[in-house]
N, C-alpha and C positions, 0 to 999 in steps of 0.2 A: 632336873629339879622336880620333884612332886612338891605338888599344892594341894589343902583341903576344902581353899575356893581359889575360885579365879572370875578376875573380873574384866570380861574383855569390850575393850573402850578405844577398838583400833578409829572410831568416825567412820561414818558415808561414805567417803571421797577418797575409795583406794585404787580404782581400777579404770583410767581413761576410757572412756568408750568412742568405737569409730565405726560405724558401720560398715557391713562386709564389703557397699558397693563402692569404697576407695579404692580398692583391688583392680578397677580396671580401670582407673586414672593412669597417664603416663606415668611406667614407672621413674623416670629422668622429675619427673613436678616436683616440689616439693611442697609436702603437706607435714602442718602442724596441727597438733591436739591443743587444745587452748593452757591446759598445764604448763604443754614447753615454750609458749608463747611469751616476750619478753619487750620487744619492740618492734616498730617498722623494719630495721634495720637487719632485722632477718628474711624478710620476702625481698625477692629476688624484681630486678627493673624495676619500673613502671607503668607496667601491666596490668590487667583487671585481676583482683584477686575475690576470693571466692569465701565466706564467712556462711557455715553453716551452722544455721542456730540460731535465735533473738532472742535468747534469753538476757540477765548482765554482763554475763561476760561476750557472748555475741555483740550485743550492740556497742557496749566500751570499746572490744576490737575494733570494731569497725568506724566506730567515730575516730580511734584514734588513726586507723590506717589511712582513714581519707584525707590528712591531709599528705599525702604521698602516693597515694591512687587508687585510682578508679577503682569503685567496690561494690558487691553484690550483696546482699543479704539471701537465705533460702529462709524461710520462716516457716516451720513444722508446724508447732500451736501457740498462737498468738497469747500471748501473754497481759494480763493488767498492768497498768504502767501509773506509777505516781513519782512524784518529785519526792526529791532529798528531802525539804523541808515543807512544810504549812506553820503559818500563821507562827512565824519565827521560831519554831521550834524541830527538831529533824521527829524525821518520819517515823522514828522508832520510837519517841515518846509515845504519839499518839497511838501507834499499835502494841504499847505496852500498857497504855491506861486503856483501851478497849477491849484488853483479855486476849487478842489476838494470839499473845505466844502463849497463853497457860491454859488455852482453851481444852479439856481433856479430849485424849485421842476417839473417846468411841462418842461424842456428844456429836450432836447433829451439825453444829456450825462445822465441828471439827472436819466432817463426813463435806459438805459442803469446801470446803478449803481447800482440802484433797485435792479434790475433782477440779479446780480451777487450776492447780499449778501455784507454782512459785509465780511471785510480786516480780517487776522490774521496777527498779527504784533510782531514780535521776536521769536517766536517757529516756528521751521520748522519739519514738519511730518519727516521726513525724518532722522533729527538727532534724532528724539524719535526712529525711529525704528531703529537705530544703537546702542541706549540703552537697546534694548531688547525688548521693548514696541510693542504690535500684536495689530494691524490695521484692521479692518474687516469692511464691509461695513456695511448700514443701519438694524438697530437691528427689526426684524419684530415679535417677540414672546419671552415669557420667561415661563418657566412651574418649578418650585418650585425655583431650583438653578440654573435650564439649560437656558441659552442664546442661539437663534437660531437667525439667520443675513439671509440676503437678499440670500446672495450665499447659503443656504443651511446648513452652516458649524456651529457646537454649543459650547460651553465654560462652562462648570461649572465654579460659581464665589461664594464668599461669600461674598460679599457687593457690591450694584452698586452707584455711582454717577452721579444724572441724569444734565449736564452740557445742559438742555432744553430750555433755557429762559425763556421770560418772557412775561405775556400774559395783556392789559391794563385790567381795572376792574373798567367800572363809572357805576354799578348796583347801586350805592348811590345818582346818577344823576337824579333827576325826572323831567328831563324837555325835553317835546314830542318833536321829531324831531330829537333832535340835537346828539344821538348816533343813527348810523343804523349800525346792522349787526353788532354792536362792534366797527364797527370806527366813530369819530366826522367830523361831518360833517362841515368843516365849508371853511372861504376863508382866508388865514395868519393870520388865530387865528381868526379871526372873523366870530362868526356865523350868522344866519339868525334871532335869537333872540336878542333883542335890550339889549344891554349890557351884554352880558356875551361873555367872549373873552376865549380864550387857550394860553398858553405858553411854550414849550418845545417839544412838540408833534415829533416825529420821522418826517421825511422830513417838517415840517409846512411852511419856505417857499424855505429852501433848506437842506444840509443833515448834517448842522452843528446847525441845530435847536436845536436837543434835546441832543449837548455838552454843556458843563459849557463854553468852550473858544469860541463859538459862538453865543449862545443862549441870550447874551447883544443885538447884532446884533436887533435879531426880539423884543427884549423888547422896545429897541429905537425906533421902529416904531411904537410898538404896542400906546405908550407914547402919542402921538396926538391924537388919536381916544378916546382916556378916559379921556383926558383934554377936547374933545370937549363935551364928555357928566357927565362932573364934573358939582356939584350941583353949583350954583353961592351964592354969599354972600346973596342975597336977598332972594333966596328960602329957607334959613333955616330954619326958622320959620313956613313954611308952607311944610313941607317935608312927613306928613301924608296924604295930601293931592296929592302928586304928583303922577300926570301920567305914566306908568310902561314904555313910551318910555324914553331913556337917552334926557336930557334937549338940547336944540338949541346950536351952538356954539355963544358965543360973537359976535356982529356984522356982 
């Protein structure tokens, strides 16, 4: 199929990422990416198991693993944590009446936001470890079953949960330029190559780009820039023939 734009709107969240140093866990262990993860019922006994990560989905796991066992947490970077709701209303009200999601991506708070990371929102560290749940800092080796953490201190475990996210992956992308270093390069969705545009992208033009409840936002914009390089009634006929720039806008 050729196209005279394309609009690629694969999301963030295509490529589980697991760090290389799983490699030297018992290869017999069984380890899950938090993707494949579904219930308790797929870790094995009642064994300590091993949740790498504190992010939401880190700590969810792990709240829900505990009640069936014993459970570690590794904690890479600590994270801000708020509750579901304030003052009866959920969390996302108020971080939508605060500008939080349409904060534009090069503004200062935006720059600021960045840098902190992603929210944790309704699990708090804290009542997991009032559950029993051991917290240890960034996990920097594992040698068959042993976990060793940043502080020095180690855990035998028999399953880990790698709660790592998630890494993009346009190795399918053949077109020079427009990936460097893993990230697209482009200006709110639009790149340097004549018709081909992005949609979802993590901050693309603020930090509610790459949500379902914000990401209408950037497609509405995106909307005039592909109307103006829509083919017109008259070139159809002649569309073998066209030029690889996107066609002049009407008048």
């Amino acid at each position: 199929m050729r196209a005279r734009q394309v609009v690629i709107a694969t999301g963030p969240f295509q490529t589980p990422y697991i760090p290389a140093l799983a490699d030297r866990l018992d290869p017999l262990m069984l380890q899950l990416h938090s993707a494949e993860y579904r219930n308790p019922t797929q870790l094995p006994g009642d064994g300590r198991l091993l949740v790498v990560g504190s992010g939401n989905s880190g700590l969810q796991i792990a709240a829900e693993l505990a009640a069936t066992h014993p459970v570690t947490v590794a904690v890479g970077t600590r994270s801000t944590e708020l509750p579901q709701r304030i003052a009866g209303r959920d969390l996302f009200f108020w971080l939508t009446r605060a500008g939080f999601f349409t904060a534009p991506s090069n503004s200062r708070i935006a720059r600021r936001l960045r840098d902190r990371g992603d929210l944790v929102i309704g699990t708090r560290s804290r009542t997991l470890r009032r559950r029993g749940i051991d917290f240890r800092p960034r996990l920097t080796d594992v040698d068959g079953r042993t976990a060793t953490f940043a502080d020095g201190t180690t855990v035998d475990v028999e399953a880990v949960v790698w709660a790592t996210g998630y890494r993009s992956d346009y190795a399918w992308l053949h077109v020079p330029g427009v990936v460097v270093d893993g990230a697209v390069r482009h200006t709110a969705g639009a790149t340097d190559v004549p018709g081909l545009y992005f949609l979802g992208l993590p901050w693309q033009t603020c930090r509610g780009s790459a949500l379902l409840g914000f990401v209408g936002a950037d497609a509405a914009a995106l909307s005039p820039r592909l109307a103006d390089g829509a083919v017109l009634p008259a070139q159809v006929g002649h569309l073998g023939r066209q030029p690889a720039t996107p066609a002049a806008s009407p008048g």
